[in-house]
N, C-alpha and C positions, 0 to 999 in steps of 0.2 A: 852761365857756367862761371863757375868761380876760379880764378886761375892765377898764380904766382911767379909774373916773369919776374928776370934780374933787370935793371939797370943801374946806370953808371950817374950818380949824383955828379952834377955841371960844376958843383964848387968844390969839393975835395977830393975827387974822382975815386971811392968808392965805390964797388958795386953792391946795392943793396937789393931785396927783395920787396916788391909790393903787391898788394895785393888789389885785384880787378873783378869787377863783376861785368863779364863781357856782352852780357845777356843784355844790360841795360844800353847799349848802342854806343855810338862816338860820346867821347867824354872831354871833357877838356876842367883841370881840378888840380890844387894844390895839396903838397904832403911834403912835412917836413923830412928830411933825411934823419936816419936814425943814429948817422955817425957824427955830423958836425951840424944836425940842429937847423940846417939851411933851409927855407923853404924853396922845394921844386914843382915847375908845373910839370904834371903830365899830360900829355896829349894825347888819349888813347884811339885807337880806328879799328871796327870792329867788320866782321864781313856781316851779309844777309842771315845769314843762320847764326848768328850769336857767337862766332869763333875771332878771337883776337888776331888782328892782323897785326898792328905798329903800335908800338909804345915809345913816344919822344919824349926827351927832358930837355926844361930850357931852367934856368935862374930865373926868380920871380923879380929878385932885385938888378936887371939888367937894364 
């Protein structure tokens, strides 16, 4: 399931839109913000049936 939480970019605080494919399990992947260009990791956690539980942002460059 394709799904579009909000989160809050770690360096300009932002909240931006990204986009998951929840189906594919726990993720852990970088995407730059679309405000100020930063690279963030997301951290995604998916349940058993393919539904998005957690989405964390950290700064890549930390």
């Amino acid at each position: 399931m394709i799904e579009e939480p909000s989160v809050t970019c770690p360096y300009c605080g932002e909240t931006i839109t990204v986009v998951v494919d929840a189906t594919a399990g726990d993720q852990r992947y970088v995407e730059d913000c679309f405000v100020c260009c930063q690279p963030i990791v997301l951290s995604v956690v998916t349940d058993g049936a393919g539904q998005l539980e957690t989405i964390e942002t950290e700064p890549e460059n930390a």
